[in-house]
C-alpha positions in Angstrom: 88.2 41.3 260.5 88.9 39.4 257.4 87.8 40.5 253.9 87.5 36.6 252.5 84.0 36.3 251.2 82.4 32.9 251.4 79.1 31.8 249.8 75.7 32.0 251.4 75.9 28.0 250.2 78.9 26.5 250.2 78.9 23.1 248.4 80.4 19.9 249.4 84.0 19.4 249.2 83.4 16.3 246.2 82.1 19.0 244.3 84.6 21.3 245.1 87.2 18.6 244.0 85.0 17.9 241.2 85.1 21.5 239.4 89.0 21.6 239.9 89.6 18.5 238.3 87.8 19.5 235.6 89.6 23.3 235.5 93.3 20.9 235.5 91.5 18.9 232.6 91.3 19.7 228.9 93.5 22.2 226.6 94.5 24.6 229.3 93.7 25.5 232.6 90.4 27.0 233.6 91.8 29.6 236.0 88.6 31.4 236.8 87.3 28.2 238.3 90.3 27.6 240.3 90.0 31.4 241.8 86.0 30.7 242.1 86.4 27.9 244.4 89.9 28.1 246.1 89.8 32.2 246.8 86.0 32.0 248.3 86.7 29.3 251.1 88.1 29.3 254.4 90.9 27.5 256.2 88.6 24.7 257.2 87.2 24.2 254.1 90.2 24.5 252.4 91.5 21.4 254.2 88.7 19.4 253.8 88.5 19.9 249.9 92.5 19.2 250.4 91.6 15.7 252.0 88.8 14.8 249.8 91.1 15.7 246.5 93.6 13.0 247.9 90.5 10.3 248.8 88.9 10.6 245.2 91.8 10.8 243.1 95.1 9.4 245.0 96.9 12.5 244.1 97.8 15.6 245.9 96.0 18.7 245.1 99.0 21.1 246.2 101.1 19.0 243.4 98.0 19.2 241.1 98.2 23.0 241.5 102.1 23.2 241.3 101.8 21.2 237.1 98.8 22.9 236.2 99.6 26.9 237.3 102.8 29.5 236.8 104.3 32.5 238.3 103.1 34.7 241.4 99.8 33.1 240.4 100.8 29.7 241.2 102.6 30.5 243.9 99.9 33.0 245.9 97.3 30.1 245.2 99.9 27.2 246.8 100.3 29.6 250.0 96.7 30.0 250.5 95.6 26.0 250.0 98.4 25.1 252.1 97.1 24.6 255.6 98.3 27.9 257.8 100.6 26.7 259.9 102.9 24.3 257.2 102.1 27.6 255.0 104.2 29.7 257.8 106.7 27.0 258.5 107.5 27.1 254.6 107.8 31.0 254.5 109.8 30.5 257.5 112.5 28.3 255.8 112.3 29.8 252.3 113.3 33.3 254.9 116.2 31.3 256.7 118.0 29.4 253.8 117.7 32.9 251.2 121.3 34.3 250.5 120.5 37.5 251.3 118.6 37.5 254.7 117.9 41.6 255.2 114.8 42.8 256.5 112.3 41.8 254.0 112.9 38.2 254.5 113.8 37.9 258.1 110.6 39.7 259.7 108.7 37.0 257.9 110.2 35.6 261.2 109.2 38.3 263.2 105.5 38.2 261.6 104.8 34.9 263.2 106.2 34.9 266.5 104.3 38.1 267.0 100.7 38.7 264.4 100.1 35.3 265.4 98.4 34.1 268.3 100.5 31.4 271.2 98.4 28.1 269.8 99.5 29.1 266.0 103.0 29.4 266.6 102.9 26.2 268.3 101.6 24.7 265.5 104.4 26.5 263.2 106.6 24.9 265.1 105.4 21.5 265.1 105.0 21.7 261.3 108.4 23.0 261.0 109.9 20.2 262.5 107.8 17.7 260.9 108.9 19.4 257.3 112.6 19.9 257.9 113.7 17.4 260.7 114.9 19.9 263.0 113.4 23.2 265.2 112.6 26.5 263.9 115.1 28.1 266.8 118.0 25.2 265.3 117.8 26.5 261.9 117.6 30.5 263.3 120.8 29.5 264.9 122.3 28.2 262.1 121.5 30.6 259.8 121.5 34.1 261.8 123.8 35.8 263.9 124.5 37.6 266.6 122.4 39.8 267.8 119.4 39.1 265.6 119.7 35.3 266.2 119.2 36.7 270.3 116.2 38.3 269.5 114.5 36.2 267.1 114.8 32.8 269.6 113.5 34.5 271.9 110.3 35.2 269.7 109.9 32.1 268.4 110.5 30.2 272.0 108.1 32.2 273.1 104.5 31.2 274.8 102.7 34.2 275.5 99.5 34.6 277.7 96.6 35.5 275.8 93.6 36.8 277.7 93.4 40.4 278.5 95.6 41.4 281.5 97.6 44.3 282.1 99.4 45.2 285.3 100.1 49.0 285.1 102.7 48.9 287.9 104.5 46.3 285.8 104.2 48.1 282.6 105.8 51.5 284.2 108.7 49.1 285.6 109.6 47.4 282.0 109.4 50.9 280.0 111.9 52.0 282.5 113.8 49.2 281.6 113.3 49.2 278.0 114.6 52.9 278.0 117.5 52.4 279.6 118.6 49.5 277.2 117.3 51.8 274.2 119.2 54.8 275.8 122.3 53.3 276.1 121.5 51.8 272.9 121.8 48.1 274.1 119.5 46.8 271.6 119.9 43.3 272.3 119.8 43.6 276.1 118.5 40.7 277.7 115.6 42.9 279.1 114.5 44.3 276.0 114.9 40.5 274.8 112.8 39.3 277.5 110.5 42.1 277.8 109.3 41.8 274.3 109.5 37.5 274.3 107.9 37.0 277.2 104.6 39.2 278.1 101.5 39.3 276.4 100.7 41.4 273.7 97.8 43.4 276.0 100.6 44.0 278.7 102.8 45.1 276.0 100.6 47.8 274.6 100.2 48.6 277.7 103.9 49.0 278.4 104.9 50.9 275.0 101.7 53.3 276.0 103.5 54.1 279.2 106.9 54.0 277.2 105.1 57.2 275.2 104.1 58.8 278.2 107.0 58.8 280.3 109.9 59.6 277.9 107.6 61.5 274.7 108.4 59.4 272.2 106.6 55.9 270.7 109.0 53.4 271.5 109.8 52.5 267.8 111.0 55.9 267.0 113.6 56.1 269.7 114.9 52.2 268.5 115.3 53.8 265.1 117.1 56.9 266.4 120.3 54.3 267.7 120.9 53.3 264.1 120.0 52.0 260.8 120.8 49.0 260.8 118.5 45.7 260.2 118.8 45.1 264.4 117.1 48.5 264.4 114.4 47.9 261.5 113.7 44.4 263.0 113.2 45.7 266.8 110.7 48.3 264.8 108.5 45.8 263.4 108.2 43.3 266.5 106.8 46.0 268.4 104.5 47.0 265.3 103.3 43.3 265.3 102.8 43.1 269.1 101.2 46.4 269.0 99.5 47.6 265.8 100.0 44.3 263.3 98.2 46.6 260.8 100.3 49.2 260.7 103.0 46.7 260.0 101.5 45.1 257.0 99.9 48.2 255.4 103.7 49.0 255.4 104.7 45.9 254.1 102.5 46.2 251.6 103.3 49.8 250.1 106.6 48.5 250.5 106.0 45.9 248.4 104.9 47.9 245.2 106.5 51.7 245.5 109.4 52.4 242.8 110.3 50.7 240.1 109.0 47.1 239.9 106.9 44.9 242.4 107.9 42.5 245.3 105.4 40.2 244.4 106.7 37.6 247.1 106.1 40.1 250.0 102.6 41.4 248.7 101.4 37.9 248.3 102.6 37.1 251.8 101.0 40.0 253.5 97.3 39.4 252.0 97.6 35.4 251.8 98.3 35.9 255.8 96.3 38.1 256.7 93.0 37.6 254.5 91.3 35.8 257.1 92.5 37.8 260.3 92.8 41.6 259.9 93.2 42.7 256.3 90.0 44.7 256.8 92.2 46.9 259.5 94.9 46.8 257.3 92.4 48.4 254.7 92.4 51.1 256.7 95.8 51.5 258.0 96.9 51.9 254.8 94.5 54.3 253.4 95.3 56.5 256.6 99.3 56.4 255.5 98.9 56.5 251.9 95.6 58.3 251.5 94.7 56.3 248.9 93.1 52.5 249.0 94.8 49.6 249.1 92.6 47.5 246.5 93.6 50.1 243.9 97.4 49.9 244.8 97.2 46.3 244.0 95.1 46.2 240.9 97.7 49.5 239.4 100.8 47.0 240.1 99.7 43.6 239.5 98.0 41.8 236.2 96.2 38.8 234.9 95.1 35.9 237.4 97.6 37.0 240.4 95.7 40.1 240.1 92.2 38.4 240.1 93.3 36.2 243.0 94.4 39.0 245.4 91.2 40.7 244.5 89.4 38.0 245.3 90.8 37.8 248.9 90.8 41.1 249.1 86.8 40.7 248.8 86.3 42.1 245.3 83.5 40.9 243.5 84.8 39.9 239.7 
């Protein structure tokens, strides 16, 4: 469950488009209004007030935003009035062509073949193409190597099954296999690649809960006992996506502002994402880790608009 909060009447996208023109107008920017009208619709409003932006006044309203705003602000508010799936092909490239690709920017990778659902990725894809003139799985291979460019085209080829169906018999077979690979710490063995690329993400709880049983251990703790390496972190958070996505971006998250300083980039990523799916789960996930709540650990790290704006899609009322 999401925490966006909507209207009990929401108005027409013209006067949606109307109050933003008006809050790019004038001596400043008015960026309460922009927060009021952006931060309290959903993706299919979004796109409409998107479209009608472009119909009444011939210019974009992502471009409008990129002149009118600044900083983590302007950047949290782009991500979020971009439509989903060009949102996540655009995290996706900024992940692939960074310098430095360590964990933080390749599970962005990881995060959508696996917290997203078979017709999203799809649609990743298609964007990604359509934005960079060649495939997702080109530019992994381009830009990753071996073994983590393995296990991440396998992710991202992946089409996974999505109803509810899990075949026990099946699931004690591939957490067999998965141990043996993990035992004999084969990490990018083409059955743990397969395994955890190809079957649902209902058959794969069901295979890391027979993982548990069999051998004493949740799968992710006996990947992170072969190393500590990035294959290692990585393998840990596609099963945290296929299995408990939550867990995985409470983490991100207290990740994101622990120590000195913030990683703005990967807090705005985990609530811009994840607003309208889960981030009520997430809520709690991180509450039961860090035994305190989440909204406060945001509002103690973060300032000014960018701190109103998460709020805002965190379900505050301001």
């Amino acid at each position: 469950m999401g925490t966006l909060r909507l209207p009990d009447v929401v108005p027409p996208p013209t006067e949606d488009c109307g109050r933003l023109k008006k809050a790019f107008q004038g001596w400043g920017t008015d960026e309460a209004a922009i927060i009021s009208v952006l931060g309290h619709r959903n993706e299919s409003q979004r796109r409409k007030i998107r479209e009608t932006y472009q119909q009444l006044y011939n210019e974009s309203l992502i471009d409008s935003l990129q002149s009118e705003l600044s900083g983590d602000f302007r950047k949290s508010v782009i991500l979020w009035t971009y439509d989903p799936p060009e949102r996540d092909a655009r995290l996706a490239n900024e992940a692939l062509k960074s310098r430095n690709k360590g964990i933080n920017q390749l599970q962005v990778i990881v995060e959508i073949a696996c917290a997203s659902s078979p017709h999203h990725l799809v649609a990743v894809r298609h964007a990604y193409c359509s934005l960079y003139d060649c495939s997702l799985e080109e530019d992994i291979t381009s830009n990753v190597s071996l073994p983590l460019q393995k296990i991440l085209v396998g992710l991202v080829r992946s089409y996974r099954y999505d109803r509810e169906v899990v075949d026990l018999d099946v699931a004690n077979l591939e957490a067999a296999k998965l141990h043996e690979a993990i035992k004999a710490k084969q990490l990018d063995h083409d059955d743990i690649v397969w395994i955890l690329g190809t079957r649902n993400a209902f058959q794969l709880k069901g295979t890391f809960q027979c993982y548990k049983q069999s051998y004493g251990n949740p799968i992710h703790e006996d990947i992170m006992r072969c190393g500590k390496g990035i294959l290692e972190s990585i393998l840990k958070v596609v099963v945290w996506c296929l299995d408990t996505p939550e867990k995985h971006f409470a983490e991100v998250i207290r990740a994101s502002i622990v120590g000195l300083g913030t990683d703005e980039d990967s807090l705005t990523r985990a609530i811009v994402t994840r607003a309208e799916i889960d981030m009520m789960k997430i809520r709690g996930e991180y509450f039961n880790m860090n035994k305190t709540s989440l909204d406060n650990a945001v509002i103690d790290d973060t300032s000014g608009d960018y701190k109103d704006f998460l709020m805002t899609l965190l379900g505050a009322k301001l």
